[in-house]
C-alpha positions in Angstrom: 30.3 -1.6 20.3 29.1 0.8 17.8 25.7 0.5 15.8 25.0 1.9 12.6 21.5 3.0 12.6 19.4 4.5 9.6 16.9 7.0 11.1 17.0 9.3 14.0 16.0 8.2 17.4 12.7 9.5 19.0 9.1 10.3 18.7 8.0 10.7 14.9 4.0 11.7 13.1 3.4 11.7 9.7 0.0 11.8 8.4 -1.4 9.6 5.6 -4.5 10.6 3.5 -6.9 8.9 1.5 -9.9 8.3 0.0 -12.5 10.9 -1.8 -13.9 11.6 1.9 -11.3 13.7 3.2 -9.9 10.8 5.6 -6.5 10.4 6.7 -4.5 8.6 9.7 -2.2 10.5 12.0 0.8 7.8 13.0 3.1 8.3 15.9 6.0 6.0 16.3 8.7 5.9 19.1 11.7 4.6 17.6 15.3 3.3 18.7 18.3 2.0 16.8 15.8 1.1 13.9 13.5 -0.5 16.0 9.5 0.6 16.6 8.9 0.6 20.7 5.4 1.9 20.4 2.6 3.4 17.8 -0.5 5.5 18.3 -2.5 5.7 14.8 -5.6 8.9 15.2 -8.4 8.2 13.1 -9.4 11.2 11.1 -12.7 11.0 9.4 -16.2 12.6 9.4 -17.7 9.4 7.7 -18.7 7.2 10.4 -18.0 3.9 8.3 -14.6 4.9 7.5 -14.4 5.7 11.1 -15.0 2.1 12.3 -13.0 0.8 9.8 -9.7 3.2 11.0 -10.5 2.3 14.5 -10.3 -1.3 13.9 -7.2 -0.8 12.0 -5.8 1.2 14.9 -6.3 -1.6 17.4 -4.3 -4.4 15.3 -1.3 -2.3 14.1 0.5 -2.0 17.0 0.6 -5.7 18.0 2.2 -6.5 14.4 4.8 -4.3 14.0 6.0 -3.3 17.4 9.5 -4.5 17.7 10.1 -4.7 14.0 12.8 -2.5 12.4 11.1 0.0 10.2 12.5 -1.2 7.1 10.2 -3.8 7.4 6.8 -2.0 7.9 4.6 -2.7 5.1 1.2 -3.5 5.8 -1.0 -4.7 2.3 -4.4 -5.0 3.8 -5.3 -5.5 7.7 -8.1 -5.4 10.1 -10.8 -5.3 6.3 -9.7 -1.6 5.0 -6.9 -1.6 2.3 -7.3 2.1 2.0 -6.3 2.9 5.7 -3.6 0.6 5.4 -2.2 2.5 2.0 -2.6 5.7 4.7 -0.8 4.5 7.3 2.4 3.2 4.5 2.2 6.5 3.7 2.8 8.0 6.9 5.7 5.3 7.7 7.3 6.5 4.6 6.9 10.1 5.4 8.5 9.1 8.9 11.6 7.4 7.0 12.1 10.4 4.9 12.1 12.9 7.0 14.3 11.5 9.6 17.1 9.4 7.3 20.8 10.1 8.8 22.1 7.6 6.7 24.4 4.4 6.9 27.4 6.0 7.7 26.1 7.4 11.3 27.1 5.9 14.3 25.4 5.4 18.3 26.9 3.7 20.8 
């Protein structure tokens, strides 16, 4: 049976920036038919309060959205820092751009 799927299969990193203290978060997502199988967020941030916060953030992210379809990845504030979380929609928006095929692609 065929699936229509909306973004390519694979391994994709988008970075998401914010702040006024040059931090950002690198996100990595395996994705198949739609469907996250893994993330790996990499803290990016010389200020070591920003830091803590991104690393918290790193370890809860995963366990809430692997196995999710993408479309459905939206995080409003997690693990106490609302700007890492705008950072990290960012980077899952980048992702979806970048690797769109569209609804009239087909995988078996």
């Amino acid at each position: 049976m065929d699936k229509q799927s909306t973004y390519v299969d694979g391994v994709h990193t988008a970075t998401g920036n914010y702040g006024s203290r040059d931090s950002s978060i690198s996100v990595t997502i395996t994705l198949v038919d739609d469907i996250i199988h893994g993330i790996q967020i990499t803290p990016h941030t010389t200020d070591s309060v920003s830091l803590d916060l991104q690393q918290y953030f790193t370890g809860v992210i995963p366990s809430n959205f692997v196995g999710k379809h993408i479309d459905e990845v939206k995080v409003n504030q997690l693990a106490e820092s609302s700007l890492a979380a705008d950072a990290f929609n960012e980077a899952i928006d980048q992702i979806k751009h970048q690797n769109r095929i569209g609804p009239t692609a087909r995988r078996k």
